[in-house]
Backbone atoms as SQL, in Angstrom:
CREATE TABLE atoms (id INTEGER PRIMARY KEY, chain TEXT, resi INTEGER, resn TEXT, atom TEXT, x REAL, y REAL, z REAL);
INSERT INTO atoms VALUES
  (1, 'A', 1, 'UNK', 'N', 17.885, 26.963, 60.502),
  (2, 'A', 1, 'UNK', 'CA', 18.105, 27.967, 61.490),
  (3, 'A', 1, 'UNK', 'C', 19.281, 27.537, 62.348),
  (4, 'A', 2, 'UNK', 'N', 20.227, 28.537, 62.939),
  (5, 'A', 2, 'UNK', 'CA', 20.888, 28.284, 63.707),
  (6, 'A', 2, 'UNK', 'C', 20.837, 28.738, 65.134),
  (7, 'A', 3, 'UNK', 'N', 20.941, 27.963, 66.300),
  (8, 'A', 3, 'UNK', 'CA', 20.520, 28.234, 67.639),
  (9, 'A', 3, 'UNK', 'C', 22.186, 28.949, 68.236),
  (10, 'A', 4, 'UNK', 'N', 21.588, 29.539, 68.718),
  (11, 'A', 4, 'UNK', 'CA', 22.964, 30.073, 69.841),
  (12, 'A', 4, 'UNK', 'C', 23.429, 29.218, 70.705),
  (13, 'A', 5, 'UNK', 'N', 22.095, 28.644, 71.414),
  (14, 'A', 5, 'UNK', 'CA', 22.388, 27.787, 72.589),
  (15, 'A', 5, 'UNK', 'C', 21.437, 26.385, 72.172),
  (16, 'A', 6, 'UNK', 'N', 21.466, 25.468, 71.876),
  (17, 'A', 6, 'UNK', 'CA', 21.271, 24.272, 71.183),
  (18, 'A', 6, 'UNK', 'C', 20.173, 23.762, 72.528),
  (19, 'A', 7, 'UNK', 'N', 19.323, 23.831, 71.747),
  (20, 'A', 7, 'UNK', 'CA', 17.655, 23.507, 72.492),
  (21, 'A', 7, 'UNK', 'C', 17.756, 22.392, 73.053),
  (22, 'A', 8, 'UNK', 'N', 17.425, 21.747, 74.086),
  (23, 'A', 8, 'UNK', 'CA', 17.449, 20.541, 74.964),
  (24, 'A', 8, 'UNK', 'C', 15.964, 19.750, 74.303),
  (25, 'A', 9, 'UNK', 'N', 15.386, 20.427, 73.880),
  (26, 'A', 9, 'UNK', 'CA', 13.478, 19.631, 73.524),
  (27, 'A', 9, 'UNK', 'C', 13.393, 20.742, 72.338),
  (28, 'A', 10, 'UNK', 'N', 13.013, 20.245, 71.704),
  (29, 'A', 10, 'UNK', 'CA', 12.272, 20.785, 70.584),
  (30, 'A', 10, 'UNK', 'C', 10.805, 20.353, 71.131),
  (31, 'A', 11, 'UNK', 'N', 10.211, 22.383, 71.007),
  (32, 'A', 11, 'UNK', 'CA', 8.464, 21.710, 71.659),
  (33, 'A', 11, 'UNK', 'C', 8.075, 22.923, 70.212),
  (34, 'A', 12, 'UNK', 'N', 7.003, 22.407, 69.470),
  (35, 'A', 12, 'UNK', 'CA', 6.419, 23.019, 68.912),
  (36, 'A', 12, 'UNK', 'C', 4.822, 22.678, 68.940),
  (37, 'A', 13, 'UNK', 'N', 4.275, 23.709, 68.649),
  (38, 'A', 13, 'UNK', 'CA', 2.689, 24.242, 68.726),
  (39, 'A', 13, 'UNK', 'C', 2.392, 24.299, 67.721),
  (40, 'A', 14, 'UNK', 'N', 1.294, 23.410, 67.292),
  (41, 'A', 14, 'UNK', 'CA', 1.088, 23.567, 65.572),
  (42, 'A', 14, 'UNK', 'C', -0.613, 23.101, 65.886),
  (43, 'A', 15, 'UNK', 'N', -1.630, 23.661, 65.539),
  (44, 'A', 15, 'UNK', 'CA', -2.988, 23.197, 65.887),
  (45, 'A', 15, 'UNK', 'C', -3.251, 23.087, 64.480),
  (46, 'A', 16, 'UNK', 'N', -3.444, 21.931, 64.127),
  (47, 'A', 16, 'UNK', 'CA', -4.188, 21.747, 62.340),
  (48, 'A', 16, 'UNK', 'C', -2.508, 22.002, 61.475),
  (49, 'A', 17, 'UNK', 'N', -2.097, 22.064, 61.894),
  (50, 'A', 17, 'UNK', 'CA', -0.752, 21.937, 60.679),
  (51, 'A', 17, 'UNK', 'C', 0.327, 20.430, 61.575),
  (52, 'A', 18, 'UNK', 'N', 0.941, 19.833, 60.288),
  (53, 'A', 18, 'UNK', 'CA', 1.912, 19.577, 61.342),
  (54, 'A', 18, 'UNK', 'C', 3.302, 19.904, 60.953),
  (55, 'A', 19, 'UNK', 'N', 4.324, 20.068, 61.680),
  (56, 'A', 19, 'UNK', 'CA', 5.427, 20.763, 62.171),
  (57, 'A', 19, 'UNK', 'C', 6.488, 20.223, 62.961),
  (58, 'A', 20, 'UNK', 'N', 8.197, 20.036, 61.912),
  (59, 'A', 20, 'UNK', 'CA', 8.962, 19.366, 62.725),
  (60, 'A', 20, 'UNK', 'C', 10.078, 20.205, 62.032),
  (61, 'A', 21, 'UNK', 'N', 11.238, 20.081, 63.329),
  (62, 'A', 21, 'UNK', 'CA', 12.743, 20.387, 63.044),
  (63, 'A', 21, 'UNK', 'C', 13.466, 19.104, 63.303),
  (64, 'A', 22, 'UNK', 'N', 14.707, 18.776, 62.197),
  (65, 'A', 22, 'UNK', 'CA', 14.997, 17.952, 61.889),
  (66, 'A', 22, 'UNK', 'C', 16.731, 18.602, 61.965),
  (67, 'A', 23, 'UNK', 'N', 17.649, 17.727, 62.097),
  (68, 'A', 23, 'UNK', 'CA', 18.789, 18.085, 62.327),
  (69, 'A', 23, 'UNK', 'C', 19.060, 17.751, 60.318),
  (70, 'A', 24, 'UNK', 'N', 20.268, 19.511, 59.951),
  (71, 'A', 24, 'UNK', 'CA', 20.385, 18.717, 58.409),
  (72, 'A', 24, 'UNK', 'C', 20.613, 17.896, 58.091),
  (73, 'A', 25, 'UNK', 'N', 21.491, 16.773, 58.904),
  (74, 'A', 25, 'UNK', 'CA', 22.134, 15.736, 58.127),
  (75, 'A', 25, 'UNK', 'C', 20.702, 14.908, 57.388),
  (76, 'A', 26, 'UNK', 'N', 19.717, 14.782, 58.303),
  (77, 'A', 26, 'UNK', 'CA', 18.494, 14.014, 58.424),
  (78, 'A', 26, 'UNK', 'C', 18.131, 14.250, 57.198),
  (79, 'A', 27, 'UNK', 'N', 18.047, 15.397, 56.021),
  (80, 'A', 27, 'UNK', 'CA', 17.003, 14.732, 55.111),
  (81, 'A', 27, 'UNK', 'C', 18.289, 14.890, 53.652),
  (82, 'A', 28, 'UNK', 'N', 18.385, 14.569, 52.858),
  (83, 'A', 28, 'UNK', 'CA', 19.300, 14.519, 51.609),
  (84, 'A', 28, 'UNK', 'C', 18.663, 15.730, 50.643),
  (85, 'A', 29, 'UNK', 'N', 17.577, 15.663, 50.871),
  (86, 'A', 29, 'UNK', 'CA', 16.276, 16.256, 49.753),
  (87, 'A', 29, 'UNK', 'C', 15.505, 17.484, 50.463),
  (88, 'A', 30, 'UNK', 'N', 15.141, 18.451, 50.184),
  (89, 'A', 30, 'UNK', 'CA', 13.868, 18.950, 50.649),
  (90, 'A', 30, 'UNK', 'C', 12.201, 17.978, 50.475),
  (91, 'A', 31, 'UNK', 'N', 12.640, 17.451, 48.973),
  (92, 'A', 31, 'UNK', 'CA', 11.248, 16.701, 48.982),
  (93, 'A', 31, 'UNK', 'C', 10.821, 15.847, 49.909),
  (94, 'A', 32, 'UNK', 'N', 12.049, 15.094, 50.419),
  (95, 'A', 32, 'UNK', 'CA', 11.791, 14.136, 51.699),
  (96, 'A', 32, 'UNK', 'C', 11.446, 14.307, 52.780),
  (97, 'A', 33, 'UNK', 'N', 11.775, 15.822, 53.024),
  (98, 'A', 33, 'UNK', 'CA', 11.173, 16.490, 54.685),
  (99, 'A', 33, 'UNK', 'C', 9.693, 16.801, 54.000),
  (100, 'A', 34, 'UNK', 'N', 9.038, 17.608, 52.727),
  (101, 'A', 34, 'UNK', 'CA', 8.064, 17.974, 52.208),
  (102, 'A', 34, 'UNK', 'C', 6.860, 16.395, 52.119),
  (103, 'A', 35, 'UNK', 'N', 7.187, 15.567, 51.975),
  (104, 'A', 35, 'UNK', 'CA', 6.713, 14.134, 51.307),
  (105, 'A', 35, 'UNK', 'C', 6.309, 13.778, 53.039),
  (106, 'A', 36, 'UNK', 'N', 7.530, 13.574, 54.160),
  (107, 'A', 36, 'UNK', 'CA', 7.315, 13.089, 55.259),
  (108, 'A', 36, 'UNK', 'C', 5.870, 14.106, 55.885),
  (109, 'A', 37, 'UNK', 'N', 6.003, 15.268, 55.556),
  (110, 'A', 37, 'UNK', 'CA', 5.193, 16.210, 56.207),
  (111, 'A', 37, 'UNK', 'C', 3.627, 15.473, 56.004),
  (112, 'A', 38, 'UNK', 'N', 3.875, 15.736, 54.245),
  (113, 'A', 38, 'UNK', 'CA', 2.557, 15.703, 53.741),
  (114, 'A', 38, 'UNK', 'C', 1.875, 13.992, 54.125),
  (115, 'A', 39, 'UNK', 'N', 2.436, 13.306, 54.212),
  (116, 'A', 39, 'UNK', 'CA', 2.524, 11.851, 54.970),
  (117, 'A', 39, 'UNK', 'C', 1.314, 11.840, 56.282),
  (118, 'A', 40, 'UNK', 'N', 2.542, 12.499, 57.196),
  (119, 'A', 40, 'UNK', 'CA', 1.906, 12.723, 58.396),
  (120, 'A', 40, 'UNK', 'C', 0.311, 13.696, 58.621),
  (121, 'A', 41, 'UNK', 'N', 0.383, 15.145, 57.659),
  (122, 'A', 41, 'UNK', 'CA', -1.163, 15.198, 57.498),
  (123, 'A', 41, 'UNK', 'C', -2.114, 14.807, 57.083),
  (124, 'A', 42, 'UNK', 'N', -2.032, 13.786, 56.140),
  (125, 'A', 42, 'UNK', 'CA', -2.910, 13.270, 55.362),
  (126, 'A', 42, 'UNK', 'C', -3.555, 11.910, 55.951),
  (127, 'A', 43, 'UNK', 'N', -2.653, 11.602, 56.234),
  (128, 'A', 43, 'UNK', 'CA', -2.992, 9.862, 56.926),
  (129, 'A', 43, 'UNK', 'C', -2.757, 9.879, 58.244),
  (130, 'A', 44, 'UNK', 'N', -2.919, 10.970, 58.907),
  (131, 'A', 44, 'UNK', 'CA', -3.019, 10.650, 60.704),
  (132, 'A', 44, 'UNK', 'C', -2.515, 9.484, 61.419),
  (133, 'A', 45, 'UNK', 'N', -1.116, 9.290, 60.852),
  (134, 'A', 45, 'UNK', 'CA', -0.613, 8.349, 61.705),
  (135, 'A', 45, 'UNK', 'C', 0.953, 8.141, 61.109),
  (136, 'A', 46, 'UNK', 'N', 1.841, 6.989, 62.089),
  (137, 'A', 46, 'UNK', 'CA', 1.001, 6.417, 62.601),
  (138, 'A', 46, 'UNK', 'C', 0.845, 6.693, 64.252),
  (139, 'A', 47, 'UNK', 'N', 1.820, 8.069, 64.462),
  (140, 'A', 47, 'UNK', 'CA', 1.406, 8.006, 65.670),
  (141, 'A', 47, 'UNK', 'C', 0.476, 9.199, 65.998),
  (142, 'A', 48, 'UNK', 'N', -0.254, 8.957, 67.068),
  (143, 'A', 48, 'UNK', 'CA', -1.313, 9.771, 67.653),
  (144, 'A', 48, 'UNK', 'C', -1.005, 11.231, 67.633),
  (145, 'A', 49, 'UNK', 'N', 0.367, 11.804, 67.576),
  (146, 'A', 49, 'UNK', 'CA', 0.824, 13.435, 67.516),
  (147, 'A', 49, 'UNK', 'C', 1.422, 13.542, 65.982),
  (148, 'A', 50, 'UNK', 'N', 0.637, 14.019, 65.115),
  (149, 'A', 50, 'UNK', 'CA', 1.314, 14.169, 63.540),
  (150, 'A', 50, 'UNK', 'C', 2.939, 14.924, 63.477),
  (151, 'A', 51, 'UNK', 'N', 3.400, 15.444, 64.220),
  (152, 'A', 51, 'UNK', 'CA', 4.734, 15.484, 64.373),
  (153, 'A', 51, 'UNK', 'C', 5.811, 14.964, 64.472),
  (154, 'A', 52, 'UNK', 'N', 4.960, 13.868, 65.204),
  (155, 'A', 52, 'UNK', 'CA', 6.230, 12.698, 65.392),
  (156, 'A', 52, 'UNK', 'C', 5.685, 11.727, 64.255),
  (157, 'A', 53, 'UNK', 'N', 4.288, 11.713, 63.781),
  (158, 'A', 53, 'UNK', 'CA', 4.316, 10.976, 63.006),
  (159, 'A', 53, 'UNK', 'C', 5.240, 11.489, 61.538),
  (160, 'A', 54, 'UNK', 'N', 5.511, 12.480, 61.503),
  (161, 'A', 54, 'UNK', 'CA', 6.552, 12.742, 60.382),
  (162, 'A', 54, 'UNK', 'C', 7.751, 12.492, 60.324),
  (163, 'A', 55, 'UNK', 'N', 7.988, 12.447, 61.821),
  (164, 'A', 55, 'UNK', 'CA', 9.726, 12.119, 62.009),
  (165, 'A', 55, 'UNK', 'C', 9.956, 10.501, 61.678),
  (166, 'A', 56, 'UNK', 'N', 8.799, 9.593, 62.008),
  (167, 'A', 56, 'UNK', 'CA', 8.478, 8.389, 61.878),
  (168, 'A', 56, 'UNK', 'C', 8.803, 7.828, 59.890),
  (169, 'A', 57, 'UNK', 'N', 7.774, 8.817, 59.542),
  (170, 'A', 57, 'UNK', 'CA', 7.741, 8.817, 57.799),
  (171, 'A', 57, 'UNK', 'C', 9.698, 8.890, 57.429),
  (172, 'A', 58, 'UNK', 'N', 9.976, 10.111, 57.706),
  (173, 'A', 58, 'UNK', 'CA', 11.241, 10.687, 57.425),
  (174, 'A', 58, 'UNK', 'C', 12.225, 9.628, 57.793),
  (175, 'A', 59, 'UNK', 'N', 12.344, 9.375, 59.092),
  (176, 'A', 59, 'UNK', 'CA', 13.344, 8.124, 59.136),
  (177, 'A', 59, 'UNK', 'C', 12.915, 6.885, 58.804),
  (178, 'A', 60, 'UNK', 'N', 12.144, 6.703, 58.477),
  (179, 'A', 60, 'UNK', 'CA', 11.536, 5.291, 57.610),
  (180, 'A', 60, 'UNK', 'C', 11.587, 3.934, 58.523),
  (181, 'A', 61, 'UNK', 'N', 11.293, 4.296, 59.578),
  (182, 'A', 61, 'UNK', 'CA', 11.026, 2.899, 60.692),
  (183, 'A', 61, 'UNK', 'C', 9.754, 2.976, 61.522),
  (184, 'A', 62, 'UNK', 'N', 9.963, 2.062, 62.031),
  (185, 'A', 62, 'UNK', 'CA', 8.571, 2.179, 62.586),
  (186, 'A', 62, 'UNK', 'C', 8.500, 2.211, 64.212),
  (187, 'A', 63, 'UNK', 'N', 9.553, 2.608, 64.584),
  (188, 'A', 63, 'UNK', 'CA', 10.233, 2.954, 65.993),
  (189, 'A', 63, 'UNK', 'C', 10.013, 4.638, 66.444),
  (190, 'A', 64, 'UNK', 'N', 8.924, 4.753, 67.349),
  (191, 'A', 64, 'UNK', 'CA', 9.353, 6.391, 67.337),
  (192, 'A', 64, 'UNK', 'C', 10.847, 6.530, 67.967),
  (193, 'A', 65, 'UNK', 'N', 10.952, 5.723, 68.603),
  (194, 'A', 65, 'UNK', 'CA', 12.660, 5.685, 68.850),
  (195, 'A', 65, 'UNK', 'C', 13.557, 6.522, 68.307),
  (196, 'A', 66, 'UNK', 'N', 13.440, 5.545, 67.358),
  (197, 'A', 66, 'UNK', 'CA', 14.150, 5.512, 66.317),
  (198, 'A', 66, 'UNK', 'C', 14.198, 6.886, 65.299),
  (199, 'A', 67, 'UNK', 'N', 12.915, 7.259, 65.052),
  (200, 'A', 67, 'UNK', 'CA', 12.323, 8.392, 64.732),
  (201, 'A', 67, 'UNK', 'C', 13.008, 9.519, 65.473),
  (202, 'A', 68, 'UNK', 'N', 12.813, 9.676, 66.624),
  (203, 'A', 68, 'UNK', 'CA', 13.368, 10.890, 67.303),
  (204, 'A', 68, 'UNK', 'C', 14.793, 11.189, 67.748),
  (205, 'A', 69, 'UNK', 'N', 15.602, 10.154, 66.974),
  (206, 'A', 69, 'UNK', 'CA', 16.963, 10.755, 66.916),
  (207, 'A', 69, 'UNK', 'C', 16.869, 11.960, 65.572),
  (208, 'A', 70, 'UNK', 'N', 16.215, 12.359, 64.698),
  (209, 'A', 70, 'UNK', 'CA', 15.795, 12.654, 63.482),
  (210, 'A', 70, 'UNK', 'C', 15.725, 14.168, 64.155),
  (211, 'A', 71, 'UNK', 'N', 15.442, 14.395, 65.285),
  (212, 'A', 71, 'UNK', 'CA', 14.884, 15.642, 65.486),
  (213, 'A', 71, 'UNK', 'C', 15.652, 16.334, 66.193),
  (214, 'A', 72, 'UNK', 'N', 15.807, 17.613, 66.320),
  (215, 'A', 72, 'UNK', 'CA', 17.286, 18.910, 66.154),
  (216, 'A', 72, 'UNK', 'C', 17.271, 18.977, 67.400),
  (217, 'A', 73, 'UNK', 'N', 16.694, 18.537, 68.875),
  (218, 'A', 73, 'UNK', 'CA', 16.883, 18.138, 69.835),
  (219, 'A', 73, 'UNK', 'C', 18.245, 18.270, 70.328),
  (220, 'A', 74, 'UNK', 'N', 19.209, 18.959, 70.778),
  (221, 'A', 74, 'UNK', 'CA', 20.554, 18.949, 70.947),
  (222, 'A', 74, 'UNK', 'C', 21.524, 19.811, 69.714),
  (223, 'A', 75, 'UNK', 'N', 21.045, 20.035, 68.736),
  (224, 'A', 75, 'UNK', 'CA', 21.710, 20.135, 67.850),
  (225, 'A', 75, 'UNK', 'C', 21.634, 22.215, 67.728),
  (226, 'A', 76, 'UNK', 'N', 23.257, 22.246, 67.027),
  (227, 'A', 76, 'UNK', 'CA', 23.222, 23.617, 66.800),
  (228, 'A', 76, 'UNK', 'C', 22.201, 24.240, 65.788),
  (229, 'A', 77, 'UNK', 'N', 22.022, 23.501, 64.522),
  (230, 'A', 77, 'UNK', 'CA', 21.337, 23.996, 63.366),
  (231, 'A', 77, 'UNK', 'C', 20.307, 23.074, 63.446),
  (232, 'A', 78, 'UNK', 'N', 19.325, 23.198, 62.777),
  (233, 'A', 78, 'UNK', 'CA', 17.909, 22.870, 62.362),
  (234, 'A', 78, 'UNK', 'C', 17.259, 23.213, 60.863),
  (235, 'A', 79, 'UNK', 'N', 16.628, 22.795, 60.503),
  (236, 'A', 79, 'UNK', 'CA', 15.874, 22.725, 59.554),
  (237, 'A', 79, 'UNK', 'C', 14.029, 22.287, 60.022),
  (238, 'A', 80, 'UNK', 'N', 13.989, 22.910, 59.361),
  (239, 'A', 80, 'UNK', 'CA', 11.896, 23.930, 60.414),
  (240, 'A', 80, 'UNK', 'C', 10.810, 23.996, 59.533),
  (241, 'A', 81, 'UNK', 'N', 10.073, 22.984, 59.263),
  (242, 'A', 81, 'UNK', 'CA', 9.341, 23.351, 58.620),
  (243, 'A', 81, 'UNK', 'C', 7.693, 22.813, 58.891),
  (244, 'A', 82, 'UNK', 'N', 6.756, 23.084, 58.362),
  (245, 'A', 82, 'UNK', 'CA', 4.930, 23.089, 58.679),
  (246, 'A', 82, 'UNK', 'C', 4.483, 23.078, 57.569),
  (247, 'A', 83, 'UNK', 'N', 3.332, 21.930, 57.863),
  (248, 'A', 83, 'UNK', 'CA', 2.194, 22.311, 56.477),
  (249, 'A', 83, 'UNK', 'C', 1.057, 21.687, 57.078),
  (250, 'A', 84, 'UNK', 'N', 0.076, 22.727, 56.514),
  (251, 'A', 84, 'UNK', 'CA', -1.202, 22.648, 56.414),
  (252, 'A', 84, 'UNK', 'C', -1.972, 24.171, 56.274),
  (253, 'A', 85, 'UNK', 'N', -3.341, 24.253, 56.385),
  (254, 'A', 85, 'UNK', 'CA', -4.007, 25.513, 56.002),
  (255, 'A', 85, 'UNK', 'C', -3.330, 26.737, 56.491),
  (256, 'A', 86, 'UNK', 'N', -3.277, 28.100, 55.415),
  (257, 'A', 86, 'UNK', 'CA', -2.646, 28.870, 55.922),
  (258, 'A', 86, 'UNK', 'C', -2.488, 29.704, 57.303),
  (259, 'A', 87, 'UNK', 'N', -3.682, 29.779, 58.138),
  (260, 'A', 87, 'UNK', 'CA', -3.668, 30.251, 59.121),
  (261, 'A', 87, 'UNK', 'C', -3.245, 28.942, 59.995),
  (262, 'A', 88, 'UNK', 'N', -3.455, 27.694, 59.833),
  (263, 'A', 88, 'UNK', 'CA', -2.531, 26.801, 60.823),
  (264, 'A', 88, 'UNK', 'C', -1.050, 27.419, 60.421),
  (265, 'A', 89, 'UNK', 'N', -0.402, 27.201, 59.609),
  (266, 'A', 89, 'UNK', 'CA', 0.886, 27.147, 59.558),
  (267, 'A', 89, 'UNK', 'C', 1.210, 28.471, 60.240),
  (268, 'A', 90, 'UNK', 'N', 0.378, 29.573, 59.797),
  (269, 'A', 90, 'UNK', 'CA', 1.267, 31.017, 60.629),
  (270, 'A', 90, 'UNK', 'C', 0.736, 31.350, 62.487),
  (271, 'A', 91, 'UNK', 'N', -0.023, 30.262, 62.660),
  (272, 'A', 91, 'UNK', 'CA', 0.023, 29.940, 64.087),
  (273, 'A', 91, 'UNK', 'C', 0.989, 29.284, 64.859),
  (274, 'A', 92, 'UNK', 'N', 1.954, 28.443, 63.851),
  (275, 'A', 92, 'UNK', 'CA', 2.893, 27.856, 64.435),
  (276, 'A', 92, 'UNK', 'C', 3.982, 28.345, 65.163),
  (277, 'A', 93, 'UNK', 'N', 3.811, 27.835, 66.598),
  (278, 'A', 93, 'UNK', 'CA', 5.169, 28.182, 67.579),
  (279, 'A', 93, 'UNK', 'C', 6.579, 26.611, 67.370),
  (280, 'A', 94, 'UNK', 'N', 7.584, 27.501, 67.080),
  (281, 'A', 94, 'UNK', 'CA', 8.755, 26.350, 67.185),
  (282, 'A', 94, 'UNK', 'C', 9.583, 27.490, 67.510),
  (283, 'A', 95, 'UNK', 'N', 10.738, 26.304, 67.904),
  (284, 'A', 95, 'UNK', 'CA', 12.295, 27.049, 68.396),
  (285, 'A', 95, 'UNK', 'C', 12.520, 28.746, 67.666),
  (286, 'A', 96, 'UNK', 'N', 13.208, 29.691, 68.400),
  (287, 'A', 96, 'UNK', 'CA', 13.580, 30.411, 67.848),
  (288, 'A', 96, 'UNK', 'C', 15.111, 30.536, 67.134),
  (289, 'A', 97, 'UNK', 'N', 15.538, 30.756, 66.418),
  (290, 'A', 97, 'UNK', 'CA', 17.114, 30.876, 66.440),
  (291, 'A', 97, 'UNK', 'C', 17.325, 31.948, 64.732),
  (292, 'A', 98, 'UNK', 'N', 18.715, 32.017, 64.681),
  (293, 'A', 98, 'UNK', 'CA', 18.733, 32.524, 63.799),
  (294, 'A', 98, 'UNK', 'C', 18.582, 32.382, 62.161),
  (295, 'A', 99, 'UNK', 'N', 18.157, 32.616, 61.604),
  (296, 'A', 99, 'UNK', 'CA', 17.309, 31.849, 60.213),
  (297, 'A', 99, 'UNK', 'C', 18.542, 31.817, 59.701),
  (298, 'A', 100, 'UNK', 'N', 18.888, 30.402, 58.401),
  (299, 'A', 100, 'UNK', 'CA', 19.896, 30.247, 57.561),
  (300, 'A', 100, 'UNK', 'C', 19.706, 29.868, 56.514),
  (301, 'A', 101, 'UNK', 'N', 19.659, 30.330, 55.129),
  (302, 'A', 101, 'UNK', 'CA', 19.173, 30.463, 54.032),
  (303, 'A', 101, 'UNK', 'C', 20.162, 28.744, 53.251),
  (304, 'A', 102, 'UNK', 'N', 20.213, 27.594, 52.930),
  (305, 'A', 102, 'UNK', 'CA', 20.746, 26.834, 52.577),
  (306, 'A', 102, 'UNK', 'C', 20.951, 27.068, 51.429),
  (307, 'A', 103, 'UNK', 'N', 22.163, 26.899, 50.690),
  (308, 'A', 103, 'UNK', 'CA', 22.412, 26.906, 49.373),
  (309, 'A', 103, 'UNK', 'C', 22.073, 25.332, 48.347),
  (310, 'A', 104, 'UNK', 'N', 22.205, 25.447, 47.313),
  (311, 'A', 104, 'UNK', 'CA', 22.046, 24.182, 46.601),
  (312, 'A', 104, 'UNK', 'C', 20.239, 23.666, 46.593),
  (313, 'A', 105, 'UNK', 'N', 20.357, 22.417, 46.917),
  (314, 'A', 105, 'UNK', 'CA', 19.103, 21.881, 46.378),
  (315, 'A', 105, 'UNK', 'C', 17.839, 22.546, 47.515),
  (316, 'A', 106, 'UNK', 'N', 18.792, 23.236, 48.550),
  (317, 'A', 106, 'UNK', 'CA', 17.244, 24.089, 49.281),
  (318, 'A', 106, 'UNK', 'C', 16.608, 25.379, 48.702),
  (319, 'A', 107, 'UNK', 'N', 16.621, 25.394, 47.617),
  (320, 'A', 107, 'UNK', 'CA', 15.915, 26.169, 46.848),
  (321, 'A', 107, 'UNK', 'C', 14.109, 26.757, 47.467),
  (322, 'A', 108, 'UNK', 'N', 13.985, 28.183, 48.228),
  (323, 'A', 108, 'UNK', 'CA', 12.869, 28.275, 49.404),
  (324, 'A', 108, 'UNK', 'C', 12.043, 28.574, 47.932),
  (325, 'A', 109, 'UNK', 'N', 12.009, 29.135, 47.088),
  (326, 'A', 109, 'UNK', 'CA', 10.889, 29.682, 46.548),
  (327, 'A', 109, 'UNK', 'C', 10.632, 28.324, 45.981),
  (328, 'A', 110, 'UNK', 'N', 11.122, 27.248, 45.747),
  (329, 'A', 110, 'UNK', 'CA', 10.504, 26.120, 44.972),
  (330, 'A', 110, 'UNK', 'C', 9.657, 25.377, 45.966),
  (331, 'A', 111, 'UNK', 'N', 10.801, 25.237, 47.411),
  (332, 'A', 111, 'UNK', 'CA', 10.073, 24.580, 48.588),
  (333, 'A', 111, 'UNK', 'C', 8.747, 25.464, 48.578),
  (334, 'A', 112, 'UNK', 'N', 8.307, 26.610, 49.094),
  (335, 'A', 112, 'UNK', 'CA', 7.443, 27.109, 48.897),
  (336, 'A', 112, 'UNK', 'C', 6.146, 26.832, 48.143),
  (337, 'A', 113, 'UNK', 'N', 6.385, 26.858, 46.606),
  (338, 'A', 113, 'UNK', 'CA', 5.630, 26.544, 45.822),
  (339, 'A', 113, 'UNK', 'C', 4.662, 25.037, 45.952),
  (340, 'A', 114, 'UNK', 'N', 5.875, 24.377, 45.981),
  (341, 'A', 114, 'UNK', 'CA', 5.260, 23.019, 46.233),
  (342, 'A', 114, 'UNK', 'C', 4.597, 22.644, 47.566),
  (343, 'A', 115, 'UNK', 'N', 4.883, 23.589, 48.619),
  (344, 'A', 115, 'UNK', 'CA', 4.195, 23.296, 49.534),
  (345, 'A', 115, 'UNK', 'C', 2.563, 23.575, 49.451),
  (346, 'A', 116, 'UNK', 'N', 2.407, 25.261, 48.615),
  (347, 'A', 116, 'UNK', 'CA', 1.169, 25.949, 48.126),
  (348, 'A', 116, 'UNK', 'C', 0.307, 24.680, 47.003),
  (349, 'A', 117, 'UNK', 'N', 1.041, 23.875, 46.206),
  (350, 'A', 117, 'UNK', 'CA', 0.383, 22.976, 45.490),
  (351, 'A', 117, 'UNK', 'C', 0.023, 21.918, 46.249),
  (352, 'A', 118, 'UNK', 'N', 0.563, 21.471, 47.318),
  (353, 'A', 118, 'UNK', 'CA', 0.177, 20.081, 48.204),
  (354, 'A', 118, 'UNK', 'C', -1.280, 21.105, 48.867),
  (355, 'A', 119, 'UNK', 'N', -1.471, 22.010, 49.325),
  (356, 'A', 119, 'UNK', 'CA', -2.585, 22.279, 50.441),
  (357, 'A', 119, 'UNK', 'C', -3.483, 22.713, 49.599),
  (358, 'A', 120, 'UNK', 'N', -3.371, 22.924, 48.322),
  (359, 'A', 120, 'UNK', 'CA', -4.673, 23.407, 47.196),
  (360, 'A', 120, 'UNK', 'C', -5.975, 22.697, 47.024);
């Protein structure tokens, strides 16, 4: 997604799903934002808010520090994504901005799919 005016906090609302925006440079892969997600729901940790525990997974340290440079916090564009049961995920509040369809390896109907096979 792209913001008009580049969000100072990324605050998102996710009850039973968890849910992070990540600046693009941050992941190479979709699988790696998909893998960090599924990380953070499954194994509740390691930190106490599964959100940040994904940003934690995703940047691969063990610093939330460190972790939360990872997140679209300042940044014009974003990349947005949630998983868990379907009515968690369509409860989810995050940033608004304008949606941007990525070309190349962000392929949504595959992201999609594989997200529907992780929550089965």
């Amino acid at each position: 997604m792209v913001f008009e005016r580049p969000p100072e906090e990324i605050k998102i609302e996710s009850r039973g799903a968890v849910s992070i925006c990540v600046k693009p440079q941050a992941v190479a892969h979709w699988l790696e934002l998909a893998q960090a997600l599924y990380y953070a729901y499954h194994w509740k940790g390691p930190a106490k808010n599964p959100n940040i525990s994904a940003l934690v997974f995703l940047a691969k340290t063990s610093q939330i520090r460190d972790a939360l440079a990872y997140s679209a916090a300042g940044a014009a564009e974003a990349i947005c994504a949630a998983l868990g049961p379907r009515d968690a995920v369509e409860a989810v509040e995050m940033p608004r901005g304008r949606p941007h369809m990525p070309t190349g390896s962000w392929d949504p109907w595959a992201i999609t799919k594989f997200a529907l096979d992780l929550v089965k």
